[in-house]
C-alpha positions as CSV (number, residue, x, y, z in Angstrom):
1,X,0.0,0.0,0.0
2,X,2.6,2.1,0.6
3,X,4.8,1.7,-2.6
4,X,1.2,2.5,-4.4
5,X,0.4,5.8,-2.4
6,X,4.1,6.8,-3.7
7,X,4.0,5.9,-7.0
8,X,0.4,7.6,-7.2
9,X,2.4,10.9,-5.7
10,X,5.4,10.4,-7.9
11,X,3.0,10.3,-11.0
12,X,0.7,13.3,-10.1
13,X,4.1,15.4,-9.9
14,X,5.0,13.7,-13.5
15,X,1.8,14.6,-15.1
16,X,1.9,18.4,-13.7
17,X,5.7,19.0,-14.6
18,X,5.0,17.6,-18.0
19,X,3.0,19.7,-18.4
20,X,4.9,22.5,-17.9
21,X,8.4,21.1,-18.7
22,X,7.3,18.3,-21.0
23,X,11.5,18.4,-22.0
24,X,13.0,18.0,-18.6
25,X,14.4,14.9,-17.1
26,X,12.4,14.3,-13.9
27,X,14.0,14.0,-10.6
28,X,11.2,12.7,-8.8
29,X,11.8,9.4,-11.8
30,X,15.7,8.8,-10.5
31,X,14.9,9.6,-6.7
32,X,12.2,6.9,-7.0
33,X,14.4,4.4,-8.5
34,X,17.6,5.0,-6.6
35,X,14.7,3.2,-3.4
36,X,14.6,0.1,-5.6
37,X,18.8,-0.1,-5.8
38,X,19.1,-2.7,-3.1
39,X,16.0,-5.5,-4.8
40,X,16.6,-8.1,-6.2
41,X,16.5,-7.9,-10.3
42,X,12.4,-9.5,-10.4
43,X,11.4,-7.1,-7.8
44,X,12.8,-4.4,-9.8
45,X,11.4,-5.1,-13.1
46,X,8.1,-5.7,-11.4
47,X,8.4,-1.9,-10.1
48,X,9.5,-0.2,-12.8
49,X,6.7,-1.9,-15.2
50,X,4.0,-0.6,-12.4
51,X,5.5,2.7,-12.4
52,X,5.7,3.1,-16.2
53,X,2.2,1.9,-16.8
54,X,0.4,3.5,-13.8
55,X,1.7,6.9,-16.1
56,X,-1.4,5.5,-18.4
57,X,-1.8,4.5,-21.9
58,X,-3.8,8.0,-22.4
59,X,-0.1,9.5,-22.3
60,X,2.2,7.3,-24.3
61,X,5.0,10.4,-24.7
62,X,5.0,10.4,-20.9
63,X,5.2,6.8,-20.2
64,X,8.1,6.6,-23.3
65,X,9.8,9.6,-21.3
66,X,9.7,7.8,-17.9
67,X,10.8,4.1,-19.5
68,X,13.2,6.3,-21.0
69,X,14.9,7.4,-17.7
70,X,14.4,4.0,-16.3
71,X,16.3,2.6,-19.0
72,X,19.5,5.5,-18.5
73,X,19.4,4.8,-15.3
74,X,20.1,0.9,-15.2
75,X,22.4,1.2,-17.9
76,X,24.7,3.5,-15.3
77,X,23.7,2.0,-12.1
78,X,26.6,1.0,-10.7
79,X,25.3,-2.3,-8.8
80,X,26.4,-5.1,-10.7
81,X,23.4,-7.3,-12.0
82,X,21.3,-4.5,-12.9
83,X,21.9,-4.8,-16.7
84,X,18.9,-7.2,-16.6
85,X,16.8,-4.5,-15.7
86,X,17.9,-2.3,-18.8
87,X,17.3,-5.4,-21.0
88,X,13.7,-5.9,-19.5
89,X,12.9,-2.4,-20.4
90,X,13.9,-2.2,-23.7
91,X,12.6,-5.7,-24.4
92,X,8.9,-5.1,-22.9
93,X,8.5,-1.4,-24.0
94,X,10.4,-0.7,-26.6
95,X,12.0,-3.0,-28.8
96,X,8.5,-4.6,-29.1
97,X,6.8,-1.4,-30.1
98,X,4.5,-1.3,-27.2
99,X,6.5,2.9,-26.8
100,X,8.5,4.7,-28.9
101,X,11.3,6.5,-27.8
102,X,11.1,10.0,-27.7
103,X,14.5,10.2,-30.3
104,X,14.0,7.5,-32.9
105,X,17.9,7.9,-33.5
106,X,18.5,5.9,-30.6
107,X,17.2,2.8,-31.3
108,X,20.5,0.8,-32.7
109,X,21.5,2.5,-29.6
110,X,19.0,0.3,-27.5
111,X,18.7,-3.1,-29.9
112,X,22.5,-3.0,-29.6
113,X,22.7,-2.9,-25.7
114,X,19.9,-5.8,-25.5
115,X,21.6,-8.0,-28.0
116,X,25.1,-7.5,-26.6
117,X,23.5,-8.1,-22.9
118,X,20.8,-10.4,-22.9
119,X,23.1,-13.5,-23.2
120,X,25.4,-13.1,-20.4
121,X,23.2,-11.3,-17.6
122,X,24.1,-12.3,-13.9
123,X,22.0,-15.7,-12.3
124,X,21.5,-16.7,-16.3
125,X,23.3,-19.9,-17.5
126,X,27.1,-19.0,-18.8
127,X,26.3,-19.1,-23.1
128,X,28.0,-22.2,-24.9
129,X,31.7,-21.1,-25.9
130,X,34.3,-23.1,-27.6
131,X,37.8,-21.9,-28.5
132,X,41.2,-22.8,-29.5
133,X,43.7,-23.1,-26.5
134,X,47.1,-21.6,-27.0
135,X,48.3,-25.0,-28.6
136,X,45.2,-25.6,-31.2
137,X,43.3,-27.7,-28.7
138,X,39.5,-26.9,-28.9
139,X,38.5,-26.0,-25.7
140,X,34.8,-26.1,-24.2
141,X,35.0,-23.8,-21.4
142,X,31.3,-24.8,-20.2
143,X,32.7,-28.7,-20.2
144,X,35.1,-28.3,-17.3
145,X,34.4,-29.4,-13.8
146,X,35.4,-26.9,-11.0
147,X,34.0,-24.9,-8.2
148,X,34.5,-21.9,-10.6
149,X,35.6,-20.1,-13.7
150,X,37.2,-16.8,-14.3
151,X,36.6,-15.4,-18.0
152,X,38.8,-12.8,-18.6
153,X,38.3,-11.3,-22.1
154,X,41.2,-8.8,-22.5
155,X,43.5,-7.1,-25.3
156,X,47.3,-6.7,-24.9
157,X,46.8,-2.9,-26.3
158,X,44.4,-2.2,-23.6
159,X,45.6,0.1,-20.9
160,X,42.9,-0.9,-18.4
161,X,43.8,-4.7,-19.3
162,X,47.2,-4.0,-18.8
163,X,46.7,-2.9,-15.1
164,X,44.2,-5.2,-14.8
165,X,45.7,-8.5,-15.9
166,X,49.1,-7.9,-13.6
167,X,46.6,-7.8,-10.7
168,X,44.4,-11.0,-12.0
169,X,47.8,-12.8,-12.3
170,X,48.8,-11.9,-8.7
171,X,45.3,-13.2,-7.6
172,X,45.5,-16.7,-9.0
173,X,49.0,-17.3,-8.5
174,X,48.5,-16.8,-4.4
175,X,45.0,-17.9,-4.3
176,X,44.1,-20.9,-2.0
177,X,41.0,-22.7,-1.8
178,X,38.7,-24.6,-4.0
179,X,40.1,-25.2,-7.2
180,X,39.7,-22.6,-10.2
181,X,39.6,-22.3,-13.9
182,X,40.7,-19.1,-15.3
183,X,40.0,-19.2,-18.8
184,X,42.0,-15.8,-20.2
185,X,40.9,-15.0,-23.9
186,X,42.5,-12.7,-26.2
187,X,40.2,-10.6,-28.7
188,X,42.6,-9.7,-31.3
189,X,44.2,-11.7,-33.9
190,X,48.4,-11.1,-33.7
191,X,49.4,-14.4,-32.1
192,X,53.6,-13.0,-31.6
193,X,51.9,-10.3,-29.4
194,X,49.7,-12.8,-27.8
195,X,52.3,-15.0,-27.0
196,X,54.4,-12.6,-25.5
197,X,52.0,-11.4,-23.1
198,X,50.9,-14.5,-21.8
199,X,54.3,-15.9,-21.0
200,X,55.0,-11.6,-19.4
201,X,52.1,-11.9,-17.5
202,X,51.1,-14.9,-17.0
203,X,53.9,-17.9,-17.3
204,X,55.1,-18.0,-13.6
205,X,52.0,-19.2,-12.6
206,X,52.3,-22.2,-10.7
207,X,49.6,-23.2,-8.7
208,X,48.2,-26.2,-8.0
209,X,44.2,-24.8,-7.3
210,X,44.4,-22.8,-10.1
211,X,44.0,-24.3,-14.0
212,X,44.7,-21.7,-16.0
213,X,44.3,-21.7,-20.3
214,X,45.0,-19.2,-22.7
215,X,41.9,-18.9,-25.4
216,X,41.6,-16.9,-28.5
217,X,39.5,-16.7,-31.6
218,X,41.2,-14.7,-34.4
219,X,38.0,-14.3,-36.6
220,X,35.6,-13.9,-34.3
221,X,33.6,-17.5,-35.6
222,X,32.3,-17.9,-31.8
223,X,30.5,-15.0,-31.7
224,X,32.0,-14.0,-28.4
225,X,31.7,-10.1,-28.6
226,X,28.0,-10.6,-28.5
227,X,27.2,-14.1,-26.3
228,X,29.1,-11.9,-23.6
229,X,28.7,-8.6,-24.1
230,X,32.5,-7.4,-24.8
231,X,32.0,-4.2,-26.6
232,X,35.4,-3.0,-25.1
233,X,38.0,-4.9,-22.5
234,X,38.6,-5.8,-20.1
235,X,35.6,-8.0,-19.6
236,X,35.9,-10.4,-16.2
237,X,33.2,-13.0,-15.6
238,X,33.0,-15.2,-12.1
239,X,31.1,-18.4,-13.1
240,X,30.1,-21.3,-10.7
241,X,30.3,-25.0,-11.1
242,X,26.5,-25.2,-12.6
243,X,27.9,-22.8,-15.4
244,X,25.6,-20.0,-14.0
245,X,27.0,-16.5,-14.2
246,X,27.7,-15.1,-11.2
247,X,29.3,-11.6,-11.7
248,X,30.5,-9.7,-14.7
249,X,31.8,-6.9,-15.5
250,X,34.2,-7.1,-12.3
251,X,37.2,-5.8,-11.8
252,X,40.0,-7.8,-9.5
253,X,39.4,-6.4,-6.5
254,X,35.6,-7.1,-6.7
255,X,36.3,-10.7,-7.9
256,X,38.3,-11.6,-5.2
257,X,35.9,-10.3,-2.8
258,X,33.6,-12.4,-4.4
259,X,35.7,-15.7,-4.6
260,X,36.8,-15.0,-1.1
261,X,32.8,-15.1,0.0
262,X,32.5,-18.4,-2.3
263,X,35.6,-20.1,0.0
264,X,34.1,-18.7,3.2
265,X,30.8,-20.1,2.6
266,X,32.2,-23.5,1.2
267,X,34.0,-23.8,4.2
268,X,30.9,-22.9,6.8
269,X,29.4,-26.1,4.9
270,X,32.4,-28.2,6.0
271,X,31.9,-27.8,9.0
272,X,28.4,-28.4,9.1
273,X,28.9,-31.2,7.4
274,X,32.6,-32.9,9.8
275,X,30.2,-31.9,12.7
276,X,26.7,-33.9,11.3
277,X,28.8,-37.0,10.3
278,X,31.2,-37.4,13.2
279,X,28.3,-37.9,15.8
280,X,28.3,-41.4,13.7
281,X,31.1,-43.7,14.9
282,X,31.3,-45.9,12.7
283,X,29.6,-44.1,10.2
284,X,27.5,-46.4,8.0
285,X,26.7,-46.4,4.3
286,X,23.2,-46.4,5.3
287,X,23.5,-43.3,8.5
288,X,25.2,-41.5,5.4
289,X,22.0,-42.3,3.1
290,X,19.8,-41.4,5.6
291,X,22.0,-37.8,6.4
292,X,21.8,-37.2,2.8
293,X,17.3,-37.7,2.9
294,X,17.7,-35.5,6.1
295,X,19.1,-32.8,4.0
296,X,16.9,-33.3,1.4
297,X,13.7,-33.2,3.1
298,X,15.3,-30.2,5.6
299,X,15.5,-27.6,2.2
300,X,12.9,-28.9,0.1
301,X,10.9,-26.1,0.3
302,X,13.6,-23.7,-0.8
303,X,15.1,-25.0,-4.3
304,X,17.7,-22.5,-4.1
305,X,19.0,-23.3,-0.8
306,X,18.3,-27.3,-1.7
307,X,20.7,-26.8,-4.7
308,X,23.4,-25.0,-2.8
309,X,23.4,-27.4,0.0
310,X,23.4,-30.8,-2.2
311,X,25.9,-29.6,-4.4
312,X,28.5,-28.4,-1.5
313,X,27.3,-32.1,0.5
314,X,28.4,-33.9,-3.0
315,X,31.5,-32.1,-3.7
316,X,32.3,-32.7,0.4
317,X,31.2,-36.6,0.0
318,X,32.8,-36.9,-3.4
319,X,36.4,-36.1,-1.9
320,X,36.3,-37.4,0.8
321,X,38.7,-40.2,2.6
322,X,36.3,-42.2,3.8
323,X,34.3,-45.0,1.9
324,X,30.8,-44.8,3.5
325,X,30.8,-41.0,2.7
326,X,32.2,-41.8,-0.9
327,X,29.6,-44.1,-1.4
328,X,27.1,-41.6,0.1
329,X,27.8,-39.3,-2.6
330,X,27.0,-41.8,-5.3
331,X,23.8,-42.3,-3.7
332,X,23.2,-38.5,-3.8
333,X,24.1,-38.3,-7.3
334,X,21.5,-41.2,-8.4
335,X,19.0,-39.9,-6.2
336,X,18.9,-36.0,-5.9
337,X,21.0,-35.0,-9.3
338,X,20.3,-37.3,-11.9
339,X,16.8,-38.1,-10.8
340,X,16.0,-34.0,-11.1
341,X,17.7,-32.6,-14.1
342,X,16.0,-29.3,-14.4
343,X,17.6,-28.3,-10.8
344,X,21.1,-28.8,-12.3
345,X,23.2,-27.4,-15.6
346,X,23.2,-30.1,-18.5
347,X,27.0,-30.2,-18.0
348,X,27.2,-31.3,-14.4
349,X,24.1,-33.7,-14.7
350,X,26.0,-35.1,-17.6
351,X,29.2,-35.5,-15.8
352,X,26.8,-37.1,-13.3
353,X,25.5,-39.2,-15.1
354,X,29.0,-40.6,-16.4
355,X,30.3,-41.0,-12.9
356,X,27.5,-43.3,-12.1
357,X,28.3,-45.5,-14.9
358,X,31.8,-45.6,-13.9
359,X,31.1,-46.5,-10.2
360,X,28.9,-49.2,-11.3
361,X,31.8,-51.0,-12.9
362,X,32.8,-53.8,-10.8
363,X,31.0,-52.0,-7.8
364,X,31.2,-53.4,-4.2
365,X,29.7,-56.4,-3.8
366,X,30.2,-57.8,-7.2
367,X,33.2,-60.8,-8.0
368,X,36.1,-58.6,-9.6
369,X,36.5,-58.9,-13.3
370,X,39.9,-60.9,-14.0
371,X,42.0,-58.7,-16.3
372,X,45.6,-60.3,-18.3
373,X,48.2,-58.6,-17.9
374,X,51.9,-58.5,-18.3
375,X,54.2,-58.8,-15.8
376,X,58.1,-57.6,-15.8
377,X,58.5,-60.1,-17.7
378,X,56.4,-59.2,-20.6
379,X,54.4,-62.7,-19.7
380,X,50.6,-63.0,-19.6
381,X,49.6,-62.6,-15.7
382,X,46.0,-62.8,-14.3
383,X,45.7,-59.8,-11.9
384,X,43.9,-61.7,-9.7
385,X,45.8,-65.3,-8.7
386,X,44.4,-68.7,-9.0
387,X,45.6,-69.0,-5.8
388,X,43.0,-68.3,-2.6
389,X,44.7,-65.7,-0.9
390,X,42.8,-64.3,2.7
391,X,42.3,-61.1,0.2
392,X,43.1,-59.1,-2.6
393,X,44.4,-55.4,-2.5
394,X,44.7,-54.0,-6.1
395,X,46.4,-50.7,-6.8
396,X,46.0,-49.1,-10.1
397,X,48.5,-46.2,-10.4
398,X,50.9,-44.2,-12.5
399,X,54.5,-43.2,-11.8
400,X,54.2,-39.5,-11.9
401,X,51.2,-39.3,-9.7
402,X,51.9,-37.5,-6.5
403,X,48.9,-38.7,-4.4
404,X,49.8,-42.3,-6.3
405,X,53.3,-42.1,-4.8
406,X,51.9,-41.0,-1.3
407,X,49.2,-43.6,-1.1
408,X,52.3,-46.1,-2.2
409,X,54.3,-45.2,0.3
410,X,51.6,-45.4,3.1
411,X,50.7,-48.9,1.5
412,X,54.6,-50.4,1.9
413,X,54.4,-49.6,5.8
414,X,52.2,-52.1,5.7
415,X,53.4,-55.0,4.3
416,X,54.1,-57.0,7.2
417,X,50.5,-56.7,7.7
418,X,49.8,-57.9,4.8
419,X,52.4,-60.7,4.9
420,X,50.6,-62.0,8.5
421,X,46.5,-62.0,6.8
422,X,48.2,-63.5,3.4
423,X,47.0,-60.4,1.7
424,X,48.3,-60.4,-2.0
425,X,48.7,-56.6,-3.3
426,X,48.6,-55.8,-7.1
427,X,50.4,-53.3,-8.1
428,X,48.8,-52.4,-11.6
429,X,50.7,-49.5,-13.9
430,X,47.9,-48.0,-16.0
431,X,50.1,-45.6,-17.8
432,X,52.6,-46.0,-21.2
433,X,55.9,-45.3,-19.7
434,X,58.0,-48.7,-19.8
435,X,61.2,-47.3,-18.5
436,X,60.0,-45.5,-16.1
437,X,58.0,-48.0,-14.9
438,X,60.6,-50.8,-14.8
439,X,62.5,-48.7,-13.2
440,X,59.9,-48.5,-10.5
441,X,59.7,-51.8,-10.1
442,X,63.2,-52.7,-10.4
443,X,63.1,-50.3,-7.2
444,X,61.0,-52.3,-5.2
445,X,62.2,-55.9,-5.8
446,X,62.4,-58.0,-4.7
447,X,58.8,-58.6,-3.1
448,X,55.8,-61.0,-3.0
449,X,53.6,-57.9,-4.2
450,X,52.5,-58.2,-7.9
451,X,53.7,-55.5,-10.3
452,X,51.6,-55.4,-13.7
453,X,51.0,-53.3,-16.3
454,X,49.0,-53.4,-20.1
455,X,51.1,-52.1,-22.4
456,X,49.7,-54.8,-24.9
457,X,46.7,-52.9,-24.5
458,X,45.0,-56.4,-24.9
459,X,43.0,-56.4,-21.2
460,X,40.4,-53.6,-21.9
461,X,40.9,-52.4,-18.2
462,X,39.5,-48.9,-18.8
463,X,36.5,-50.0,-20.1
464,X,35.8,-52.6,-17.3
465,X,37.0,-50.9,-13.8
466,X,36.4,-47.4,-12.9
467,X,40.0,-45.5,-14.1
468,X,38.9,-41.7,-14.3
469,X,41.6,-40.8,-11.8
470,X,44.4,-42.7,-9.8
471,X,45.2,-43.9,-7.4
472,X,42.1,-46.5,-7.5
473,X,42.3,-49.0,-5.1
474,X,40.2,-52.5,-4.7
475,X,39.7,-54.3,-1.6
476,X,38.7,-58.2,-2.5
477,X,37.8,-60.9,-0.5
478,X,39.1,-64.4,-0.6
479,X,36.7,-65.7,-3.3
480,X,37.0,-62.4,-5.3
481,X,34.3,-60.3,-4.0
482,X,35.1,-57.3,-4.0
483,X,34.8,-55.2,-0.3
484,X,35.3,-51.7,-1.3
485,X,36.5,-50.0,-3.6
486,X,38.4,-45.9,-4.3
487,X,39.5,-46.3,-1.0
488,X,42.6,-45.4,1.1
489,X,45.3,-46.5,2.5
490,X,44.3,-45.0,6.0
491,X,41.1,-47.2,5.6
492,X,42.8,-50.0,5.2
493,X,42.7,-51.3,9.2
494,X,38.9,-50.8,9.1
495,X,38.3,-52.5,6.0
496,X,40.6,-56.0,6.6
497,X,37.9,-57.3,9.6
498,X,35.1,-57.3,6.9
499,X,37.6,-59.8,4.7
């Protein structure tokens, strides 16, 4: 009742000044819309459509004069976000010829600031964009899996890009927290002064959180200058890991006061989460299942906050070192991701979707698929002996792999262990290295441990067990059932009573 009584005041001022001052810019317009700064984008458009049309359709110069301001005013306000409102305006009063603007001369003004915003507003879905990396490689920057992506559009003759890129350089190489993509694209076409600038600016940049490629598109094929709105650099886009846009037009200092928030708030949901689950001891697939309905049952009447939750509870299941909590995140990702596609990006349902199909090979519970494979030797091996062992521990690994190397060296203070339950560990090499990987084993010999690899590419191991990353490890009982599997060392001691 209130906002009506002043919008009926602000329009009985409008009506009398226009028709005195028909010309002037009214002040009464911009004070009323400077109150609607701090709403959220619907609220807004829902305010300034009231306002426009409570001017009435008897006075269409009037109403075109106040949609008019509206549209000027969103177009400078300075609070990110409020580009949508600018687009709604010109989309729902002008562009489809419901007003006319006062200066027909402005209208490529107006089409071109709706076309070159509409695609890329804040809280809409990030538009499809594939580019060349800076070694040919086509590069989907919507395809990637990470808690977020940086887009940095820029131009190495671009002053402001040339303070600002220094500054986005800094931020990655010292950031820590969840990992990042920054995707940094040129917008010209010289690829020597492309080159340069990216190894200047940006080829000391060493850090493990951070992924960062180098993108360009000489001709313009992508359509990028429209899809995101870069009708001058620098251009800086935060994204989140459901590709949804979540600030552009940043500069470094507001995106690292926005990443900072994103760490802060991932970490508040850690905590929630360490303290929910360690009331459990021993925490149960099924006490994990039943946490995860909890949750869902908790924020099912607020899909926003539903979303947010489940996808910080998978990410925090998904990595973590225990296997009921691992296995709880498969069960959220059958049961609350792909079961309700609309609530997630097409990308991360589909990544999903995949991951589910690779946990289900050889899952727990099932007998373990016998690969042949080679031994030092070169000779045909079965990875898993004719002779009944107490149980089975097999390792798939690579050389190189840091965590691989840690896990392996957790796994050989246990060998007397092993030795005493007559545990038989496969060591299984599912790289292409042979010198480096003889010289691995040539390391550890000699041993009872198996050391195996396929370089014959004859065993089809990739398409049968669950390789997306190493290390993987397999617990087996004695008749070849397998316990658990994408485990860790650490769990080792809890795992060998259930042999």
């Amino acid at each position: 009742m209130r906002r009506m009584f002043a919008i009926g005041m602000l329009i009985a001022a409008l009506v009398s000044a226009a028709a005195q001052e028909p010309a002037v810019s009214h002040p009464s317009v911009t004070a009323y819309l400077q109150t609607l700064l701090e709403k959220p984008v619907d609220t807004i458009n829902l305010c300034v459509d009231r306002l426009i049309d409570s001017v009435g359709r008897q006075q269409p110069e009037l109403q075109s004069k106040v949609a008019g301001i509206a549209f000027d005013f969103f177009t400078e306000s300075p609070v990110m976000g409020h580009e949508a409102v600018a687009v709604h305006i010109a989309d729902n009063w002008f562009l489809n010829n419901r007003l006319k603007l006062e200066n027909e001369s402005l209208y490529p003004i107006l089409y071109t600031y709706a076309e070159f915003n509409r695609s890329s507003l804040v809280g809409a879905p990030a538009p499809p964009l594939m580019m060349e990396d800076i070694t040919g490689r086509p590069t989907d920057i919507r395809a990637a899996n990470a808690s977020g992506k940086i887009l940095f559009f820029y131009d190495t003759e671009c002053a402001t890009c040339r303070r600002e890129a220094p500054l986005l350089a800094d931020l990655v190489r010292s950031y820590q927290g969840e990992p990042l993509i920054l995707y940094a694209v040129y917008t010209q076409s010289d690829r020597a002064a492309w080159e340069s600038y990216v190894a200047e600016t940006f080829g000391d940049i060493h850090n493990p959180q951070v992924t960062v490629i180098h993108l360009w598109d000489p001709e313009a094929a992508t359509g990028f200058h429209k899809k995101y709105g870069v009708l001058s650099t620098p251009m800086l886009f935060l994204i989140d890991s459901q590709n949804i846009i979540r600030g552009r037009g940043l500069n470094c200092e507001a995106l690292s006061g926005m990443i900072e928030y994103d760490n802060s708030l991932a970490l508040q949901y850690k905590r929630l989460f360490d303290n929910v689950f360690s009331a459990f001891n021993p925490l149960e697939i099924s006490t994990v299942e039943g946490l995860i309905d909890a949750f869902g049952e908790k924020t099912a009447g607020d899909p926003a906050l539903h979303t947010e939750l489940f996808l910080h509870l998978f990410n925090y299941l998904r990595t973590s070192d225990t296997y009921a909590k691992q296995q709880g995140a498969l069960y959220l990702a059958e049961h609350y991701i792909a079961s309700d596609p609309d609530a997630w990006s097409t990308e991360f349902v589909e990544q999903t979707i995949h991951a589910l199909a690779q946990a289900r090979l050889n899952p727990a519970g099932a007998k373990a698929t016998q690969l042949v494979l080679q031994d030092k030797r070169g000779k045909d091996t079965p990875m898993i002996g004719k002779r009944k062992h107490y149980g089975t521990l097999i390792f798939f690994h690579l050389i190189d792999c840091q965590q691989c190397q840690k896990e392996f060296e957790a796994l050989k203070k246990l060998r007397s262990d092993f030795y005493d339950l007559d545990i038989q560990v496969v060591m299984v090499y599912v790289g292409e290295q042979r010198d480096i990987w003889r010289k691995f084993v040539r390391k550890q010999w000699p041993s009872r441990w198996k050391y195996l690899n396929d370089f014959n590419h004859t065993s089809n191991m990739r398409t049968l067990y669950d390789l997306e990353y190493v290390p993987h490890l397999y617990l087996l009982d004695e008749r070849g059932i397998i316990i658990a599997k994408d485990i860790k060392v650490s769990e080792l001691k809890d795992l060998l009573p259930l042999l």
